[in-house]
N, C-alpha and C positions, 0 to 999 in steps of 0.2 A: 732814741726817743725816751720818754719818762718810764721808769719801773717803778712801780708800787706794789706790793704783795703779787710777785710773778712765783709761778710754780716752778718748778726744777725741770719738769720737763719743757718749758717752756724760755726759761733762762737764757739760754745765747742766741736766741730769735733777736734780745734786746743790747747785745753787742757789736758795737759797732767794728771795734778792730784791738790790735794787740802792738803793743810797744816794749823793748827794754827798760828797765826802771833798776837805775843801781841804787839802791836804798841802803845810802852809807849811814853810819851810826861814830858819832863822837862821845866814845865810851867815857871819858871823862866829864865831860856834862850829861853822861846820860844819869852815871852813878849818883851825881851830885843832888839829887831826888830821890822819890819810891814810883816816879812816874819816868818814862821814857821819853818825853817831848822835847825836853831842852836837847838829848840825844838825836833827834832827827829833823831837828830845824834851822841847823846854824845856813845863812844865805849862801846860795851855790849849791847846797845840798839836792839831792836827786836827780841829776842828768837822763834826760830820759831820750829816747831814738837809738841810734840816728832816722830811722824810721817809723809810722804808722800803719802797719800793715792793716789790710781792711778783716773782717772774721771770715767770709768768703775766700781768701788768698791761703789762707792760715788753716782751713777745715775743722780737725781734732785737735782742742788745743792741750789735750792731756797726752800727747805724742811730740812735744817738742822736747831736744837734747838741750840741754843747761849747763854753758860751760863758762867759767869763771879761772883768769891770771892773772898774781899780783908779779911783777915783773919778771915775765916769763915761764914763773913756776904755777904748772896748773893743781888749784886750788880747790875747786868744785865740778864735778861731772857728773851729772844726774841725768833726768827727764822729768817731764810737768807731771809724768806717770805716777809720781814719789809725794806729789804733792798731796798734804795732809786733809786737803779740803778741794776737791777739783772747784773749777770754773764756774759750775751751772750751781752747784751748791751754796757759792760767798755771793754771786746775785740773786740767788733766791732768799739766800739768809737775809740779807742787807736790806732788801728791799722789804721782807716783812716790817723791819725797825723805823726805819726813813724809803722817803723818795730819793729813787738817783735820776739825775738831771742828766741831759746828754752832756759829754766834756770829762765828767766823773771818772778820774780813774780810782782802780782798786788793784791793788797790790796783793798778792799771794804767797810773799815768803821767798825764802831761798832754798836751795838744796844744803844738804849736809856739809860741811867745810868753814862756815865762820869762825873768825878767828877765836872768839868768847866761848865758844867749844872747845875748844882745843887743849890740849896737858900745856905744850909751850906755844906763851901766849908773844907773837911779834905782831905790836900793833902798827899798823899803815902810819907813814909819815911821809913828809914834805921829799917828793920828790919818786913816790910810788907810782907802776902806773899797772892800772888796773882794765882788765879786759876783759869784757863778756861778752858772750856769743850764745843766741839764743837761737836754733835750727828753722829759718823762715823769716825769722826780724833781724837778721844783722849782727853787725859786730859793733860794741860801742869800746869806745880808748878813753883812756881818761888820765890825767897823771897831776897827781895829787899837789898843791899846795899851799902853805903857811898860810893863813890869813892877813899876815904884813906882807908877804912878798905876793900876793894879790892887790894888795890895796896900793902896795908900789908900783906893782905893773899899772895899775888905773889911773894912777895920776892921783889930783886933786880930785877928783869927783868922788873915789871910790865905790863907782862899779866896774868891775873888774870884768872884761868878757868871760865867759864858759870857763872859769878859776873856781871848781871846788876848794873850799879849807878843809 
């Protein structure tokens, strides 16, 4: 249902459930600015699932383990524990500024391990495949491709199915 100025304590009364959200970043259009947008909108971007788990199935959502593999090698191993802002605190915040509508999702960050952290920086390419597993939502596969060899795979039309660039 709609949140509008919800209290913290009252904050996950007004969610409805939890999903994976790989929230890839194309660092090279992100830099190309002082803002991050062009970095997280190129189409294909954000594969979300494979499931919706409802907040009842899920209970504590600050006790889920957070685990992230770029082909094989695991990358990120945390919990929501780590997370800089829990759950009840970005709907209460958010909803002070705007209305969230039901559908709205809200993203919370990753655990420690991105690549832009890192001393040696090997960024994702055509033909990476990337796995996260969030303890209670599943496991999502993804493996990474060019945005020509999607638009190939699509034919003429250029939409490409479930083809991140």
């Amino acid at each position: 249902r709609k949140a509008r100025s919800v209290s913290r304590e009252d904050a996950l009364d007004y969610v409805f459930g939890y999903c994976i959200a790989n929230d890839l970043s194309a660092r090279d259009w992100q830099f190309r600015t002082s803002q991050w947008l062009l970095g997280k909108t190129p189409d294909k971007f954000l594969p979300l699932g494979p499931y919706l788990v409802t907040a009842d199935e899920v209970g504590d959502p600050q006790t889920l383990r957070i685990r992230c593999w770029v082909n094989g090698e695991l990358r990120q191993d945390s919990t929501s524990a780590s997370m800089i802002f829990d759950v009840a605190y970005l709907v209460s915040y958010i909803s002070q500024h705007f209305t969230l509508e039901p559908g709205d999702l809200i993203l919370s960050g990753t655990p420690e391990g991105v690549i832009l952290g890192m001393q040696d920086q090997v960024w994702l390419k055509s033909g990476d495949q990337l796995r996260i597993e969030i303890e209670g939502l599943g496991t999502q596969v993804n493996t990474l491709v060019s945005e020509a060899e999607a638009l190939w795979a699509a034919g003429r039309d250029g939409q490409a199915a479930n083809a991140p660039t």
